[in-house]
PQR file of N, CA, C, O and H, with PARSE charges and radii, in Angstrom:
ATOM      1  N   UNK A   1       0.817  -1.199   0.000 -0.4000 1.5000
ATOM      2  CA  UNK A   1       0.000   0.000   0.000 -0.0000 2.0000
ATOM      3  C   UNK A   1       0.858   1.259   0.000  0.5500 1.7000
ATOM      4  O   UNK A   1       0.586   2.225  -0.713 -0.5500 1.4000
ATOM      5  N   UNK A   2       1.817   1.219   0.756 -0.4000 1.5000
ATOM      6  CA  UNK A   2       2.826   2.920   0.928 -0.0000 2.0000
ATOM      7  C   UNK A   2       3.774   2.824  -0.188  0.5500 1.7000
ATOM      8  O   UNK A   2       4.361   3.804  -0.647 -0.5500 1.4000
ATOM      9  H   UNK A   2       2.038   0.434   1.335  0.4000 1.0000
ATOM     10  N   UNK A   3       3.923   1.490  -0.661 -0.4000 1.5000
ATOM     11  CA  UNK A   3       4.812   1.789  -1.921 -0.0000 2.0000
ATOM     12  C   UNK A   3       4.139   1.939  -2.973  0.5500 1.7000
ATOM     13  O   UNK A   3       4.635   2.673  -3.828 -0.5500 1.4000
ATOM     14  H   UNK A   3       3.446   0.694  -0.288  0.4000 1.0000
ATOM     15  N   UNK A   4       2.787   1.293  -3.258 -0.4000 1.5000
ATOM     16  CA  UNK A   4       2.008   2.204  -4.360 -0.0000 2.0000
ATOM     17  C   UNK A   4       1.602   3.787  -4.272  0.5500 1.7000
ATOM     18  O   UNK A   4       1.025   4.366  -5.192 -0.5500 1.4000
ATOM     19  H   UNK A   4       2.384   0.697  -2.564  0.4000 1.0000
ATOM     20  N   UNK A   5       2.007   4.448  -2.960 -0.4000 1.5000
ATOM     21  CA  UNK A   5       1.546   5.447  -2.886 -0.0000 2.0000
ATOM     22  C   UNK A   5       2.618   6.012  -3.350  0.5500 1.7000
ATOM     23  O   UNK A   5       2.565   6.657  -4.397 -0.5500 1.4000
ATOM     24  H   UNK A   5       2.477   3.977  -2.213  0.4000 1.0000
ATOM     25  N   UNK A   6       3.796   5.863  -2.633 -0.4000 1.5000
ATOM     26  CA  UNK A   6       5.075   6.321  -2.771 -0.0000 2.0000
ATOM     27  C   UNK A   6       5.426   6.210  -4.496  0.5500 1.7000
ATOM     28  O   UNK A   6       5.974   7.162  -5.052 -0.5500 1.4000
ATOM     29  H   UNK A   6       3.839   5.339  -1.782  0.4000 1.0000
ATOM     30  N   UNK A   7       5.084   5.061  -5.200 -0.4000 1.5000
ATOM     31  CA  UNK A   7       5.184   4.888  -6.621 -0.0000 2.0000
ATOM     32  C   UNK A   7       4.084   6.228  -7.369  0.5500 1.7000
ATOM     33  O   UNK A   7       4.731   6.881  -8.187 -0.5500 1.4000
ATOM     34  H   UNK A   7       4.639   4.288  -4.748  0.4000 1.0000
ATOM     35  N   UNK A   8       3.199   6.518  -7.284 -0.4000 1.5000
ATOM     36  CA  UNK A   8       2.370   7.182  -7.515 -0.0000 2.0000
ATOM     37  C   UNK A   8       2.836   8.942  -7.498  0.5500 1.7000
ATOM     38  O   UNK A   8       2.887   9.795  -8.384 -0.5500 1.4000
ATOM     39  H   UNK A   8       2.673   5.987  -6.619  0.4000 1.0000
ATOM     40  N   UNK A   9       3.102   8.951  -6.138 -0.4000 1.5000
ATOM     41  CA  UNK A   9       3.654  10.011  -5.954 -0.0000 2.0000
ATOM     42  C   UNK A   9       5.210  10.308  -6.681  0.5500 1.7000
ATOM     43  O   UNK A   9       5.354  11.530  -6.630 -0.5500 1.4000
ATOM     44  H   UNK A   9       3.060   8.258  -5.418  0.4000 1.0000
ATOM     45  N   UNK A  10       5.910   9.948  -7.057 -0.4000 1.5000
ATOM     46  CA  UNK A  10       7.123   9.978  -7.853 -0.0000 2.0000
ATOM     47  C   UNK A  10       6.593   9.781  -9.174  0.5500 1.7000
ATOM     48  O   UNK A  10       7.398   9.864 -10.101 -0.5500 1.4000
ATOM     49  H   UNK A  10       5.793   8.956  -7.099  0.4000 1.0000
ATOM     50  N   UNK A  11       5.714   9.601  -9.363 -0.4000 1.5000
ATOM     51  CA  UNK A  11       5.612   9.646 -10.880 -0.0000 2.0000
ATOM     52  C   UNK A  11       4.606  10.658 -10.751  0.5500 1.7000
ATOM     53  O   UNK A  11       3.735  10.273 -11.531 -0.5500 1.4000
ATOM     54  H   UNK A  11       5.060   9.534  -8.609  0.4000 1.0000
ATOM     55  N   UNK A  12       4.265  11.581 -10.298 -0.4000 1.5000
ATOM     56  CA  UNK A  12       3.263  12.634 -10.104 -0.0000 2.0000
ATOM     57  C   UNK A  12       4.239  13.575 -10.187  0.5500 1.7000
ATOM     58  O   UNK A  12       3.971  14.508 -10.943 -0.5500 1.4000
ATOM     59  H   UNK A  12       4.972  11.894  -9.664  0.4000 1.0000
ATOM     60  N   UNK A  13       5.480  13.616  -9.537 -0.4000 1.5000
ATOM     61  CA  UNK A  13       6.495  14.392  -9.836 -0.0000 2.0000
ATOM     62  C   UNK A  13       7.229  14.807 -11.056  0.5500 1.7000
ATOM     63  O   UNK A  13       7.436  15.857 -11.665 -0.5500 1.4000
ATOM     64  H   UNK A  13       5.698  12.858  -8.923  0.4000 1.0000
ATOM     65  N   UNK A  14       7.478  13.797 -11.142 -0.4000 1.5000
ATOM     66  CA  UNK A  14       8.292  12.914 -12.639 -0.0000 2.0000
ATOM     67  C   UNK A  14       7.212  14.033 -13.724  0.5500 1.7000
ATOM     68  O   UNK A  14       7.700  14.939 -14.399 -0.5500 1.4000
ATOM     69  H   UNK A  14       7.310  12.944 -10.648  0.4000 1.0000
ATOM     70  N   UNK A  15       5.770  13.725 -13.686 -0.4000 1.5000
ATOM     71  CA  UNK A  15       4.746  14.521 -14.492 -0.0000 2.0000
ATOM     72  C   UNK A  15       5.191  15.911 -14.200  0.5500 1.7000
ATOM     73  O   UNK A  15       5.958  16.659 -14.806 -0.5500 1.4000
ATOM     74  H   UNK A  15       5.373  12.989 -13.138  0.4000 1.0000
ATOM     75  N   UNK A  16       4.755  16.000 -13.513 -0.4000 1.5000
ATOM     76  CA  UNK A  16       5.122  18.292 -13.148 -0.0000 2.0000
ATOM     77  C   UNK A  16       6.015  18.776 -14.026  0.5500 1.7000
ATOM     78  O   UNK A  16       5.877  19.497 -15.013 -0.5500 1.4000
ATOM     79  H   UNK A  16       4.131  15.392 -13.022  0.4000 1.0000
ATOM     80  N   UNK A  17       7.382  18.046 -13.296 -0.4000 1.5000
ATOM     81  CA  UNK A  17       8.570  18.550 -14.136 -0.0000 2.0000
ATOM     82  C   UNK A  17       8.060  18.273 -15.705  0.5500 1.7000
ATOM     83  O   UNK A  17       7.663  19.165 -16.454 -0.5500 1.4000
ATOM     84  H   UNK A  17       7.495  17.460 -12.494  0.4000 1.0000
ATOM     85  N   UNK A  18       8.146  16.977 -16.019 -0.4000 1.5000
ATOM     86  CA  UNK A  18       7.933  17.309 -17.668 -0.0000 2.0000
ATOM     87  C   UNK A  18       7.271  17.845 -18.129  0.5500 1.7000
ATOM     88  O   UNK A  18       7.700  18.386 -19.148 -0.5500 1.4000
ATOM     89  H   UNK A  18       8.469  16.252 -15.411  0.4000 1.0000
ATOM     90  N   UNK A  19       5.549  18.155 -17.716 -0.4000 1.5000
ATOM     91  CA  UNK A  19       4.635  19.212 -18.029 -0.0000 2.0000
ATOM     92  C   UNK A  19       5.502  20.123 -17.712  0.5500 1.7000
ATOM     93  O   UNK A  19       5.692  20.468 -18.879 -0.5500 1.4000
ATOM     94  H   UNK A  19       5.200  17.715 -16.888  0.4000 1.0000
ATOM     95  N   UNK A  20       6.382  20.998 -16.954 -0.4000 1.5000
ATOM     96  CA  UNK A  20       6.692  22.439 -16.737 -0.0000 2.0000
ATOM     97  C   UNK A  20       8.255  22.527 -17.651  0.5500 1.7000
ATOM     98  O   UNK A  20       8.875  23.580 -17.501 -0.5500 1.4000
ATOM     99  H   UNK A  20       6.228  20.718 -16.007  0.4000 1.0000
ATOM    100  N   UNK A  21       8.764  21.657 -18.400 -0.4000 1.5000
ATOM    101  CA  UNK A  21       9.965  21.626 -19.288 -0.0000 2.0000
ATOM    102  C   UNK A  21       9.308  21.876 -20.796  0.5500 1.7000
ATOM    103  O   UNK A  21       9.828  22.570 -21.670 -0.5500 1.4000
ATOM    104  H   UNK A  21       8.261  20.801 -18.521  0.4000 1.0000
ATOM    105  N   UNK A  22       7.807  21.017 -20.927 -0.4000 1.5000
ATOM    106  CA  UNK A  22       7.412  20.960 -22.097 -0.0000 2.0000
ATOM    107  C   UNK A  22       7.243  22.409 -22.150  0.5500 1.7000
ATOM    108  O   UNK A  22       8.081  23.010 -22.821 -0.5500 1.4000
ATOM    109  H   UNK A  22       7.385  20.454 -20.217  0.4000 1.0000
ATOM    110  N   UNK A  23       6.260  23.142 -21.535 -0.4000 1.5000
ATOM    111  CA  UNK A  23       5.382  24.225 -21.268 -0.0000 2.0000
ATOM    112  C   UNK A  23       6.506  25.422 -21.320  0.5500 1.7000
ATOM    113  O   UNK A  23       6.471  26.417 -22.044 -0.5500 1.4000
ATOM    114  H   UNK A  23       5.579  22.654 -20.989  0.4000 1.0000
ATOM    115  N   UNK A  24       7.335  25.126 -20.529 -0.4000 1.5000
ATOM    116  CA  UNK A  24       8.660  26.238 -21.219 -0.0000 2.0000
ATOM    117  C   UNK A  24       9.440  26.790 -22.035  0.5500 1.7000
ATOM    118  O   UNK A  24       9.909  27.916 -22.206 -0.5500 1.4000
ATOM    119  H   UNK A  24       7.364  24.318 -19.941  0.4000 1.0000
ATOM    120  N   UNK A  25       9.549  24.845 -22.965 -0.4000 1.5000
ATOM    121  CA  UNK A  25      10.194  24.867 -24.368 -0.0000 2.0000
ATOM    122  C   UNK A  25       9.069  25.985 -25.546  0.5500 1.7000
ATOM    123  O   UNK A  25       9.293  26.805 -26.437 -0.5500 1.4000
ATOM    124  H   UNK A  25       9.168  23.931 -22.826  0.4000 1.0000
ATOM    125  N   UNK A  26       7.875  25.415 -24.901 -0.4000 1.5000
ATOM    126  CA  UNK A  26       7.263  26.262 -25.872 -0.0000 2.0000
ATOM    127  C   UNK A  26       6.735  27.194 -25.668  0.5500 1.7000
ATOM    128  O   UNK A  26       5.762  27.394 -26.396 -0.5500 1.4000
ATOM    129  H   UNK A  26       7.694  24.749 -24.177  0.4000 1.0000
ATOM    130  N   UNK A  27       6.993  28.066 -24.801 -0.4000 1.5000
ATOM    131  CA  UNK A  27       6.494  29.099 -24.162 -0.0000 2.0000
ATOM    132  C   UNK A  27       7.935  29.517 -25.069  0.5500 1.7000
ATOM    133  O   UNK A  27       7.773  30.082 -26.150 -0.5500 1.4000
ATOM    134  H   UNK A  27       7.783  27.904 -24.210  0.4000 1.0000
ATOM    135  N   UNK A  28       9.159  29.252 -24.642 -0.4000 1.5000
ATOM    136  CA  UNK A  28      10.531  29.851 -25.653 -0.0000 2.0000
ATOM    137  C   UNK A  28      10.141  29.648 -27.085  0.5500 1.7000
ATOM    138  O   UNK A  28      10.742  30.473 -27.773 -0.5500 1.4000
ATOM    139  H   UNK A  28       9.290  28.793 -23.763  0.4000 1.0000
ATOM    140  N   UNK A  29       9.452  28.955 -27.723 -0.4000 1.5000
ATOM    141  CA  UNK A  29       9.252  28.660 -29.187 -0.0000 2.0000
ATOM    142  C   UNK A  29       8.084  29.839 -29.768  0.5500 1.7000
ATOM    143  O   UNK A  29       7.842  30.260 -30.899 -0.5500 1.4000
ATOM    144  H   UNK A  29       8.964  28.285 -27.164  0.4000 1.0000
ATOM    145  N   UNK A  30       7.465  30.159 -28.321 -0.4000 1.5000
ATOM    146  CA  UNK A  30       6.428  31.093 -28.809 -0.0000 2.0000
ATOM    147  C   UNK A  30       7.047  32.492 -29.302  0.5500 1.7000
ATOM    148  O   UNK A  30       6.873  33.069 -30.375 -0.5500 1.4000
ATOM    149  H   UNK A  30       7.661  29.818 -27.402  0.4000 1.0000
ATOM    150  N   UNK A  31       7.829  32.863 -28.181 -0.4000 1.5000
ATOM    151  CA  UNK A  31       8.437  33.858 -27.634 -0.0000 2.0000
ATOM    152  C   UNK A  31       9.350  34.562 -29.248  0.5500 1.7000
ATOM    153  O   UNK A  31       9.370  35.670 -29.785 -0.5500 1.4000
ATOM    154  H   UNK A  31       7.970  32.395 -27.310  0.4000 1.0000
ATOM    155  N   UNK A  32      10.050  33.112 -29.574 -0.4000 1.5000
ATOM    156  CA  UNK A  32      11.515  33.579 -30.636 -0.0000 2.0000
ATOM    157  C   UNK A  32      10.071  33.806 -31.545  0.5500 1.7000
ATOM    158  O   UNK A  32       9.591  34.939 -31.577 -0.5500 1.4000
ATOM    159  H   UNK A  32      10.034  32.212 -29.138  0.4000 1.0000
ATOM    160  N   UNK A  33       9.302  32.517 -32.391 -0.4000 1.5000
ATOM    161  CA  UNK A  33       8.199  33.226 -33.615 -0.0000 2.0000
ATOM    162  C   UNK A  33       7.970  34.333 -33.071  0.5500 1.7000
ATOM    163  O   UNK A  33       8.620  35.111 -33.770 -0.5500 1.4000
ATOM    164  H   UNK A  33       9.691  31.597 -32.365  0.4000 1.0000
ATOM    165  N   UNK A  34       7.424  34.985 -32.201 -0.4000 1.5000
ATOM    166  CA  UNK A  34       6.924  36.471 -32.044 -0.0000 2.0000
ATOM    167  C   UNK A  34       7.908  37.322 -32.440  0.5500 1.7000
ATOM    168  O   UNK A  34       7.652  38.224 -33.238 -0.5500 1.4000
ATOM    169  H   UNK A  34       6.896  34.353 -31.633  0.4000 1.0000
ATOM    170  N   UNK A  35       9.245  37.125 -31.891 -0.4000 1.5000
ATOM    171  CA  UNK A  35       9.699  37.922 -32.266 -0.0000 2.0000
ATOM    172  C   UNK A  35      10.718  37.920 -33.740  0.5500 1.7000
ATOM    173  O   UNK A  35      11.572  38.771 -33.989 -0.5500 1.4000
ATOM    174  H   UNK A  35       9.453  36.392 -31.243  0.4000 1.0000
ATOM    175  N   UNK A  36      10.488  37.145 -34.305 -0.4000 1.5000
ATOM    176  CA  UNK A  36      10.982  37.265 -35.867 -0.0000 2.0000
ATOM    177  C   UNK A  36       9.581  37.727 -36.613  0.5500 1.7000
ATOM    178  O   UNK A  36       9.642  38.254 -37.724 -0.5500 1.4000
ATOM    179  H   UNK A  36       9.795  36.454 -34.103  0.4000 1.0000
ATOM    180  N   UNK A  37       8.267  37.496 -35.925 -0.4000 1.5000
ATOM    181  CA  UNK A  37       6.892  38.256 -36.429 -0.0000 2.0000
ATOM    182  C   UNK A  37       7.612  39.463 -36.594  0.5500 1.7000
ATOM    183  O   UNK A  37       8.238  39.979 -37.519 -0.5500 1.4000
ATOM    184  H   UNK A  37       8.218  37.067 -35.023  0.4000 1.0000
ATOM    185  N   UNK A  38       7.390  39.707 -35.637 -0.4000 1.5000
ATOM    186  CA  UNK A  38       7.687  41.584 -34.996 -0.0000 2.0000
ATOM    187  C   UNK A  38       9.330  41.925 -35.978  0.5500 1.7000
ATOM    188  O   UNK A  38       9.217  42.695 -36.931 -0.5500 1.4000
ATOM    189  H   UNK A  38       6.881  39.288 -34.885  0.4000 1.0000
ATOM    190  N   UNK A  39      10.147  41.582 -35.806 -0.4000 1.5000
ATOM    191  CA  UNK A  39      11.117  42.013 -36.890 -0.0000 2.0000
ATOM    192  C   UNK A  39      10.744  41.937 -38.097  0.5500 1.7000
ATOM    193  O   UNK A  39      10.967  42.981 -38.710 -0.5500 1.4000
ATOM    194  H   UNK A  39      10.239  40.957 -35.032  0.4000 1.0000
ATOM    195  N   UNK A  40      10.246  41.096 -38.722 -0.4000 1.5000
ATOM    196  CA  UNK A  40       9.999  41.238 -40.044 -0.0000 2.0000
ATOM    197  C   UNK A  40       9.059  41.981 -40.391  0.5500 1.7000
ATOM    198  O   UNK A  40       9.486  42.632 -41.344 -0.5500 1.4000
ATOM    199  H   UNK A  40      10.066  40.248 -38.224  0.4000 1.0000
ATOM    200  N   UNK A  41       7.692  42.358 -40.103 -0.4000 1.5000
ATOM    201  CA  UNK A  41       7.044  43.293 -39.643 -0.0000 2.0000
ATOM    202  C   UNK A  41       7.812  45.048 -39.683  0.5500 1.7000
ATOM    203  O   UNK A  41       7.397  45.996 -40.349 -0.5500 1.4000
ATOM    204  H   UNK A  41       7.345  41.829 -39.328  0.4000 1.0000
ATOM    205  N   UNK A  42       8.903  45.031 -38.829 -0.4000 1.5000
ATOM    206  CA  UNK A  42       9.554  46.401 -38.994 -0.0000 2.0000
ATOM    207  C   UNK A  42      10.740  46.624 -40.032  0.5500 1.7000
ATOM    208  O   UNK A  42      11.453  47.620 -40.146 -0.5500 1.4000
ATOM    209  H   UNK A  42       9.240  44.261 -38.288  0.4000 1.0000
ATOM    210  N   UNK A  43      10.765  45.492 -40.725 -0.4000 1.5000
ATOM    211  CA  UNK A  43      11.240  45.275 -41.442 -0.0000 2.0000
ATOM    212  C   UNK A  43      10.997  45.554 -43.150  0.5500 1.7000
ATOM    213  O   UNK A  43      11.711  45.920 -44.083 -0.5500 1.4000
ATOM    214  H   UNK A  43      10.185  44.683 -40.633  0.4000 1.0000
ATOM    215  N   UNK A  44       9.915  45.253 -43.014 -0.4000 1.5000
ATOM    216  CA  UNK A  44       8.742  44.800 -44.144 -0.0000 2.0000
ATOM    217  C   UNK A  44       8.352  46.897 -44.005  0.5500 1.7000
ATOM    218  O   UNK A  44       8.567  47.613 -44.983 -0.5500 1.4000
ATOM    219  H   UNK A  44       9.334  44.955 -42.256  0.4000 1.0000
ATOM    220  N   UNK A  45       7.910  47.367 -42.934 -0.4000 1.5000
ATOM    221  CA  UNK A  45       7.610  49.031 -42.736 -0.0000 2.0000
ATOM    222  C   UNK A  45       8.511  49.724 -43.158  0.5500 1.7000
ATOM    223  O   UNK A  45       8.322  50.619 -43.982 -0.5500 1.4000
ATOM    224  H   UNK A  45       7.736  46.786 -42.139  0.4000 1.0000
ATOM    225  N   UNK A  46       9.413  49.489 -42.764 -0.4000 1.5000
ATOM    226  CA  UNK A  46      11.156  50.255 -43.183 -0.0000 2.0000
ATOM    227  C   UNK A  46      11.357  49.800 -44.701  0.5500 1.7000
ATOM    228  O   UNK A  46      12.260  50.558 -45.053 -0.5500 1.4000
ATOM    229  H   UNK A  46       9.566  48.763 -42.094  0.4000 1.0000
ATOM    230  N   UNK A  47      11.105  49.161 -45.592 -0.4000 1.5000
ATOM    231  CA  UNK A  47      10.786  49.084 -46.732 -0.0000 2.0000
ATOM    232  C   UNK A  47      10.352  49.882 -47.473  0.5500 1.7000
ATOM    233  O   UNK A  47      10.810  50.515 -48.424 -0.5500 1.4000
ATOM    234  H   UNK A  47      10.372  48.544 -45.306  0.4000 1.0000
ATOM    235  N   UNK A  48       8.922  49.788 -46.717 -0.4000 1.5000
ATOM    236  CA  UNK A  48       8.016  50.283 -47.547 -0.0000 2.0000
ATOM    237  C   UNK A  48       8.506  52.032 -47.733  0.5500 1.7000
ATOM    238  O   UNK A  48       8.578  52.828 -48.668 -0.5500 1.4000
ATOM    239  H   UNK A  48       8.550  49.273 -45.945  0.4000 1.0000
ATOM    240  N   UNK A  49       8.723  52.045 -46.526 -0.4000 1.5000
ATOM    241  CA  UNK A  49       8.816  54.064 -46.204 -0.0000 2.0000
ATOM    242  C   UNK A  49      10.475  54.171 -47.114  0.5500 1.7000
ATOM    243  O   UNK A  49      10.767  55.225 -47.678 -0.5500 1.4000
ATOM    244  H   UNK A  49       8.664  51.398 -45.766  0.4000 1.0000
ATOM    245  N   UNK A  50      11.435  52.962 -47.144 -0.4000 1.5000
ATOM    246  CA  UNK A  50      12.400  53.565 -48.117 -0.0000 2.0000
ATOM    247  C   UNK A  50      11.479  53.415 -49.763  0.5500 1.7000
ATOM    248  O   UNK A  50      11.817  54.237 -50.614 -0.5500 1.4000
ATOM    249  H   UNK A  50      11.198  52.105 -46.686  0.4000 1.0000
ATOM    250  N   UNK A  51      10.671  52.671 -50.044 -0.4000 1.5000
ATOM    251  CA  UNK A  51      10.155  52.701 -51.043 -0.0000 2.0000
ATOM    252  C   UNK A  51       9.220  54.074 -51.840  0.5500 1.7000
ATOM    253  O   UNK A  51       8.920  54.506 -52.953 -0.5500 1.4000
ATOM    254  H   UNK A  51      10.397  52.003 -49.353  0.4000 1.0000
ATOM    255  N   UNK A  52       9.078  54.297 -50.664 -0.4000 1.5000
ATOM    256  CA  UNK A  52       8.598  55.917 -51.169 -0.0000 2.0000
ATOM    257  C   UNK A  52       9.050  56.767 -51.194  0.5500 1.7000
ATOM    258  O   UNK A  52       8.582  57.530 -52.039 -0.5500 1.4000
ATOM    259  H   UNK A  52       9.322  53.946 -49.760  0.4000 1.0000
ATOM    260  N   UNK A  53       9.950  57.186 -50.569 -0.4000 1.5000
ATOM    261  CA  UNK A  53      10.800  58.160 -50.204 -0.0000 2.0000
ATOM    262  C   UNK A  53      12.101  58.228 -51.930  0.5500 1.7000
ATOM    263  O   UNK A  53      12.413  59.022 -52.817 -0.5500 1.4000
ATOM    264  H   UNK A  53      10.330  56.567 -49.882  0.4000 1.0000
ATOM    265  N   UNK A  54      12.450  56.669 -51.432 -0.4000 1.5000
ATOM    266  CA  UNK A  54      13.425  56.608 -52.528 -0.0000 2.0000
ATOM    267  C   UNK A  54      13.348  54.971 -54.065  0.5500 1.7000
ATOM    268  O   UNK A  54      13.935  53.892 -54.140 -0.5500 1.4000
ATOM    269  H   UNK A  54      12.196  56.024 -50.711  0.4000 1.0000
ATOM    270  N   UNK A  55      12.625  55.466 -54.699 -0.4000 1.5000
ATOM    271  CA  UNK A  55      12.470  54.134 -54.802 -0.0000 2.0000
ATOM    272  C   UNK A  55      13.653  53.612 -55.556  0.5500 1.7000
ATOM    273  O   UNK A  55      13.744  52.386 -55.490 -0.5500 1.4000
ATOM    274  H   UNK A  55      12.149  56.343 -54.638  0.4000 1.0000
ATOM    275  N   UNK A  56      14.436  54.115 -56.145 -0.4000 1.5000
ATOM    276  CA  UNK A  56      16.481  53.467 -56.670 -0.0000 2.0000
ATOM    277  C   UNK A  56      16.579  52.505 -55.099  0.5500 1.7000
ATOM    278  O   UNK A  56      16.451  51.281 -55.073 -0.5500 1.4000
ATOM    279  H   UNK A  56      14.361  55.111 -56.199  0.4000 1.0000
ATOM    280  N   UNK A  57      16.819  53.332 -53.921 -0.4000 1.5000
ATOM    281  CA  UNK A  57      17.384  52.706 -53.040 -0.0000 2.0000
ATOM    282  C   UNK A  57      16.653  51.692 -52.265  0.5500 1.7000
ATOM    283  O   UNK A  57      17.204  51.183 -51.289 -0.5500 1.4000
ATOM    284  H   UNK A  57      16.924  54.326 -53.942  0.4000 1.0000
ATOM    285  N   UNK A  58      15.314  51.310 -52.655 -0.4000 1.5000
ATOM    286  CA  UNK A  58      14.265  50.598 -52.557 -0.0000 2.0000
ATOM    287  C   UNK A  58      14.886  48.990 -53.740  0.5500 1.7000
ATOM    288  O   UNK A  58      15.163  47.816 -53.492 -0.5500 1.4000
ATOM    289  H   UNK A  58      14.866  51.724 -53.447  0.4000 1.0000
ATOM    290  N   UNK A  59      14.866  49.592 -54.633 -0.4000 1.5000
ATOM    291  CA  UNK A  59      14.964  48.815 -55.375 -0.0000 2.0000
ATOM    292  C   UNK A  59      16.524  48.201 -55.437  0.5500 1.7000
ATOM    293  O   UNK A  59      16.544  46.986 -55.635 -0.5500 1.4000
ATOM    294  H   UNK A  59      14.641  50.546 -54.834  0.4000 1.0000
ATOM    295  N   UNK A  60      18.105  48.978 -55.271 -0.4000 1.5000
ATOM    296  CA  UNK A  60      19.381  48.662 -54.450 -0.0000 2.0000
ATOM    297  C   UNK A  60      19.284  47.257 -53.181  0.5500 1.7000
ATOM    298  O   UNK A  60      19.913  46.226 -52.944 -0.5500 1.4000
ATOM    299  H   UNK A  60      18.089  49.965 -55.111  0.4000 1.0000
ATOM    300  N   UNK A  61      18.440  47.779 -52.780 -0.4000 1.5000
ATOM    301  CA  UNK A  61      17.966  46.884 -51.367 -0.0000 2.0000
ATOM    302  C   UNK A  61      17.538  45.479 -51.809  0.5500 1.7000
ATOM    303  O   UNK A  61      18.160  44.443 -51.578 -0.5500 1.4000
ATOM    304  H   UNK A  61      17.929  48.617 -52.972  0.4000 1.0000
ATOM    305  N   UNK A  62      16.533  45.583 -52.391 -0.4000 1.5000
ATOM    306  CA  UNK A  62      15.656  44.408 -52.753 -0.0000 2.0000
ATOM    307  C   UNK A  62      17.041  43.526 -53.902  0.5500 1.7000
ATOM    308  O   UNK A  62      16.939  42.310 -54.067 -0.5500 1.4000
ATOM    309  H   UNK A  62      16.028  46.425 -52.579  0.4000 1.0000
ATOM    310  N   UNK A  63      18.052  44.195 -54.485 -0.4000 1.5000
ATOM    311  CA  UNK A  63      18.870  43.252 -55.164 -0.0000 2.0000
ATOM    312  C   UNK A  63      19.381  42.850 -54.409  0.5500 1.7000
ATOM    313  O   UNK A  63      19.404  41.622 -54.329 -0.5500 1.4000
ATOM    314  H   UNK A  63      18.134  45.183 -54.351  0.4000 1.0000
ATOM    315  N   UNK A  64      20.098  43.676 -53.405 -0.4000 1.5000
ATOM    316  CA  UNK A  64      21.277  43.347 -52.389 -0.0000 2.0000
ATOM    317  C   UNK A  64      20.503  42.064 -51.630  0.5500 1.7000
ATOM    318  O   UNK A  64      21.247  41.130 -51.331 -0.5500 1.4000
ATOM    319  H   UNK A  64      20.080  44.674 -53.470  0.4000 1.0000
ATOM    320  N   UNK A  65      19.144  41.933 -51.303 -0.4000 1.5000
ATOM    321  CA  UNK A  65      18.916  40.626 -50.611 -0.0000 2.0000
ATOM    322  C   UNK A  65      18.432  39.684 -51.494  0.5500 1.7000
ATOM    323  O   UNK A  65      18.227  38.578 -50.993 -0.5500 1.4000
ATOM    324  H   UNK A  65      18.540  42.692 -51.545  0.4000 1.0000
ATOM    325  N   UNK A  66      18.223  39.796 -52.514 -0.4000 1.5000
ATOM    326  CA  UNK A  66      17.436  38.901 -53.555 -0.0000 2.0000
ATOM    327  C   UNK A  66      18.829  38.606 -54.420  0.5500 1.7000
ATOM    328  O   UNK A  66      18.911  37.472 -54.890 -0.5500 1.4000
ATOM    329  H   UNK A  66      18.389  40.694 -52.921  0.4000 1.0000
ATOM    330  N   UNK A  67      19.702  39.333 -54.619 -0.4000 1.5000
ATOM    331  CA  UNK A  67      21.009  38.479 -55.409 -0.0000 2.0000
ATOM    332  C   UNK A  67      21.079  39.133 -56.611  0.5500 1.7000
ATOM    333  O   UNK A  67      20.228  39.975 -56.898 -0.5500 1.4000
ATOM    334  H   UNK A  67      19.636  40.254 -54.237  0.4000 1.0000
ATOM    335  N   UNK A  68      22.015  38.848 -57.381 -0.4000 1.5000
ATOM    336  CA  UNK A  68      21.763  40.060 -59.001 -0.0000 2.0000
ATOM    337  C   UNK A  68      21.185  39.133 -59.897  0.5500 1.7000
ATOM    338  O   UNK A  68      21.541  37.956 -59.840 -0.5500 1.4000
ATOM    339  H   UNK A  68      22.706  38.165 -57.148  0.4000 1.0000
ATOM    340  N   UNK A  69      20.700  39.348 -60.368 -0.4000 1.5000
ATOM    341  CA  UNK A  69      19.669  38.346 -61.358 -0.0000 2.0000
ATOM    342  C   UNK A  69      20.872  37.944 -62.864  0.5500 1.7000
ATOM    343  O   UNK A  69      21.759  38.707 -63.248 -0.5500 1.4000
ATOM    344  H   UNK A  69      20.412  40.305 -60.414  0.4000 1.0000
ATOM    345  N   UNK A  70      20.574  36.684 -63.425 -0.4000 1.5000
ATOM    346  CA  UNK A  70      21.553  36.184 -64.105 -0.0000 2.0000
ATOM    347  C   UNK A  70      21.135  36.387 -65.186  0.5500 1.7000
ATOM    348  O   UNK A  70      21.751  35.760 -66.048 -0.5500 1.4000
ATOM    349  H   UNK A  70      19.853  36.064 -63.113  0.4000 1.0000
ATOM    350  N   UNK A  71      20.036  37.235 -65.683 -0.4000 1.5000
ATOM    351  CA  UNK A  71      20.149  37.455 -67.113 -0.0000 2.0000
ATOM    352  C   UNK A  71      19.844  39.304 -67.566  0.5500 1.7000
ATOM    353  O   UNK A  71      19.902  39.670 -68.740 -0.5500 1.4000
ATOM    354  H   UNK A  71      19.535  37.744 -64.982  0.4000 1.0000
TER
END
């Protein structure tokens, strides 16, 4: 009887921790997507506003990350 309890109870433990390792990993998995949301996002704005302002250096930009085109 006290060692099924005692068994019970260690694996009730055993649970917590891994529920609170899982729950963290992805609480961190949430965390980094949000914030490559949010950068690309100000990223994607800062674009746009060099796109109006200047659109040569709009368009400089968009080669410099897209590569020089081969034909």
């Amino acid at each position: 009887m006290v060692r099924a309890v005692v068994g019970y109870s260690v694996l009730a433990v055993i649970g917590i921790v891994a529920l609170r390792l899982l729950f963290g990993l992805l609480g961190l998995a949430f965390k980094l997507i949000w914030a490559l949301l949010w950068l690309a996002a100000l990223g994607f704005i800062f674009y746009l506003i060099i796109k109006i302002i200047s659109p040569t250096t709009a368009r400089k930009v968009r080669e410099t990350i897209q590569g020089e085109p081969d034909a």
